[in-house]
C-alpha positions in Angstrom: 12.9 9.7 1.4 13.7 10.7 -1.6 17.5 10.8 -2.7 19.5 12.1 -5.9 20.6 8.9 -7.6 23.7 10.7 -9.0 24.6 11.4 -5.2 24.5 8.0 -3.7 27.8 6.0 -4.0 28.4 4.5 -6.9 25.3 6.6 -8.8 23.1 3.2 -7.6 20.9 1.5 -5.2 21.0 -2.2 -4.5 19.7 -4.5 -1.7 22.0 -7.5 -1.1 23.2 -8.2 -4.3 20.3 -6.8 -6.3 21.3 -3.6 -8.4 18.3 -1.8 -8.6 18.8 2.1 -10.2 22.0 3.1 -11.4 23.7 5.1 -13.8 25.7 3.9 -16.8 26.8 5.5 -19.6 25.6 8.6 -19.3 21.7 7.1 -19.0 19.4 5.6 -16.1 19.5 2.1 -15.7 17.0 -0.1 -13.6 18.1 -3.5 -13.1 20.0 -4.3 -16.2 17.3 -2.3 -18.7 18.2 1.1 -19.7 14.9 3.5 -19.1 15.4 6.2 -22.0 13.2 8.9 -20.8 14.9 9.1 -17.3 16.9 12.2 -16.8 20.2 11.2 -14.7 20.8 14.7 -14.1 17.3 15.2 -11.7 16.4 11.8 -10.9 15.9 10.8 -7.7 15.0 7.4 -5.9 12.7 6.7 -2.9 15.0 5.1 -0.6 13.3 3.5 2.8 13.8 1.0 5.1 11.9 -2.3 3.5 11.3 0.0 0.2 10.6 -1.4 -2.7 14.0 0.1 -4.6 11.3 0.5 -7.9 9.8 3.7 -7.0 11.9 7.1 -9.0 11.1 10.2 -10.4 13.2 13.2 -12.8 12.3 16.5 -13.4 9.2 15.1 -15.7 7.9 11.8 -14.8 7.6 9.0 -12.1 8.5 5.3 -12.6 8.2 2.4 -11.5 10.5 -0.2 -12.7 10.7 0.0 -16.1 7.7 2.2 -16.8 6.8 5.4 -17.0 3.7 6.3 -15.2 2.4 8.9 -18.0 -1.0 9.2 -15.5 0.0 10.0 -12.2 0.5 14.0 -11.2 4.6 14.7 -10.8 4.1 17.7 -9.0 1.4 16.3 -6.4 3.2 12.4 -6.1 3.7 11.7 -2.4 4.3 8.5 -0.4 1.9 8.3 2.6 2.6 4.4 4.1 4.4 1.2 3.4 3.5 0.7 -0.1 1.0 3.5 -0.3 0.9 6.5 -2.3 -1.0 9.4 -3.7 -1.3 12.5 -6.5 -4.0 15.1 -6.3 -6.6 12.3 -8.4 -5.9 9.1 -7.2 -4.2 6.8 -4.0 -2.1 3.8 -5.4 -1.2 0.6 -4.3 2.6 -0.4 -5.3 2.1 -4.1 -5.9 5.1 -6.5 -7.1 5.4 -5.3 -10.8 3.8 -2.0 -10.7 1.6 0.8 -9.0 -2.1 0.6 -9.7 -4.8 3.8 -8.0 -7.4 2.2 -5.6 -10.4 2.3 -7.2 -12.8 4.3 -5.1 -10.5 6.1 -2.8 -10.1 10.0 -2.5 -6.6 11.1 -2.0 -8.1 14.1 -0.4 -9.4 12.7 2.6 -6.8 9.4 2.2 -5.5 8.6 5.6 -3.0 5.8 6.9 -4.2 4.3 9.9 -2.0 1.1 11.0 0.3 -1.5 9.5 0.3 -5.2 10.0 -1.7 -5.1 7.9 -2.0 -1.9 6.2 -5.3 -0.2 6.8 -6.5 3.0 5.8 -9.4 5.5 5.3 -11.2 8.1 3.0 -14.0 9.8 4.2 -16.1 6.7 2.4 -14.4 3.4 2.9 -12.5 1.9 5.0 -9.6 0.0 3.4 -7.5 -3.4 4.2 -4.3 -3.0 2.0 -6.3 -1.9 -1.6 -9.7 -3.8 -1.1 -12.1 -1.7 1.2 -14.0 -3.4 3.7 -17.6 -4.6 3.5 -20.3 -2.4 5.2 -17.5 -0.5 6.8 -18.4 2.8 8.0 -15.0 5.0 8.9 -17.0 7.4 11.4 -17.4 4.1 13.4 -14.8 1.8 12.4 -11.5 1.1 14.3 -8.7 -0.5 14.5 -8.1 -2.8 16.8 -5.3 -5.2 16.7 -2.8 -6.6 13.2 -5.8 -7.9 11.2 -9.4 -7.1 13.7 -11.1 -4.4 13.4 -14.6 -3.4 14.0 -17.0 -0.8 13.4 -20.8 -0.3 14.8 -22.6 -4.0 13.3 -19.4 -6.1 12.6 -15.9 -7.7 13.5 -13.8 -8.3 11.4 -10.4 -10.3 10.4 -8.4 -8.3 7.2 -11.7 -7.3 4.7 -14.0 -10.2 6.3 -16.5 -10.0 8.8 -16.7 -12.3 11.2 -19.7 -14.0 11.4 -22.1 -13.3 14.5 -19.8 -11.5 16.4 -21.0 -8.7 18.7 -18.9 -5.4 17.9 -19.5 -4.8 21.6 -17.7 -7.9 22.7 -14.7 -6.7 21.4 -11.8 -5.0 22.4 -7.9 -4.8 22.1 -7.0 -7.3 24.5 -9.6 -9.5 23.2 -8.3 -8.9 19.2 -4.8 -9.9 20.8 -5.5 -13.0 22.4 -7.7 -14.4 19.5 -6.6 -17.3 17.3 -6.7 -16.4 14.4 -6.7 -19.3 12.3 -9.9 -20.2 14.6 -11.4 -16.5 13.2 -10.3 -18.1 9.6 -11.9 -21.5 10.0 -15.2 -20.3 11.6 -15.2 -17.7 8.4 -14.6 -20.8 6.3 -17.6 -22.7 7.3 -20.0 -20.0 7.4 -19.2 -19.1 3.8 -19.8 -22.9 3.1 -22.9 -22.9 4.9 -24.7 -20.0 3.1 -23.0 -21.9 -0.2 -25.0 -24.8 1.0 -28.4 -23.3 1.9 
């Protein structure tokens, strides 16, 4: 949710004894570096449980951190999930130092479908966090529990498929019950054996 930074006690945010936006001197501050373009008048940070506490945007521009994101849309910027967001051209992934678009995705059709881990949808790929899964159809993919999913021809564990795994054999319960450091080891090998051949 976004809040006015010059509203919150203190004109700052922090988590434990990290100060992340504040004001000072009349000017925005994040951490301990001054962002000159930032208007403390009309900025406001995205405050969330588990946020990042590097996501803000004035009147003109958005920011992450210390930069200005010159590229992404003010006017259309919305968060959709965790560390997901979107403008009218492009869906970004906030990694650690900054907020990058996903290559291929289509904000227009963008969808969030379930966390641990995060995946989503366009109406092309299918997505595990910002990498889209192989071969993955999302008419016929679903999700079925933390990091399985299937679709029509394939199981799979985050953006691998699992290797001769029957689609049909799979279900919820079955997804929850799995070992998945088994799944991880049996991907392993099979890698290793196509390596070999």
């Amino acid at each position: 949710m976004w809040q006015k930074l010059q509203t919150l006690p203190n004109q700052q945010t922090h988590r434990g004894k990290i100060l992340y936006w504040h004001i000072r001197d009349g000017a925005v501050w994040h951490q301990h570096r001054k962002i000159r373009r930032a208007d403390p008048a009309t900025l406001e940070v995205f405050q969330i449980h588990g946020g990042s506490g590097f996501i803000a945007r004035d009147k003109n521009h958005v920011y992450h951190a210390w930069t200005t994101l010159k590229n992404i849309d003010r006017a259309s910027f919305e968060h959709i999930a965790a560390y997901l967001w979107r403008d009218k051209n492009h869906v970004y992934a906030e990694h650690e130092t900054s907020l990058r678009p996903i290559a291929e995705a289509d904000p227009a059709t963008w969808q969030f479908v379930a966390a641990a881990p995060a995946f989503s949808r366009d109406a092309r790929h299918v997505y595990c966090y910002w990498d889209p899964l192989p071969e993955a159809d999302p008419a016929s993919w679903r999700h079925l529990h933390d990091s399985f999913s299937k679709k029509l021809r394939h199981v799979y564990y985050g953006t691998r498929i699992i290797p001769h795994e029957n689609p049909a054999d799979w279900n919820t319960e079955r997804a929850q019950t799995t070992d998945a450091m088994r799944v991880m080891r049996h991907i392993a090998q099979a890698q290793a054996d196509d390596t070999a051949a």
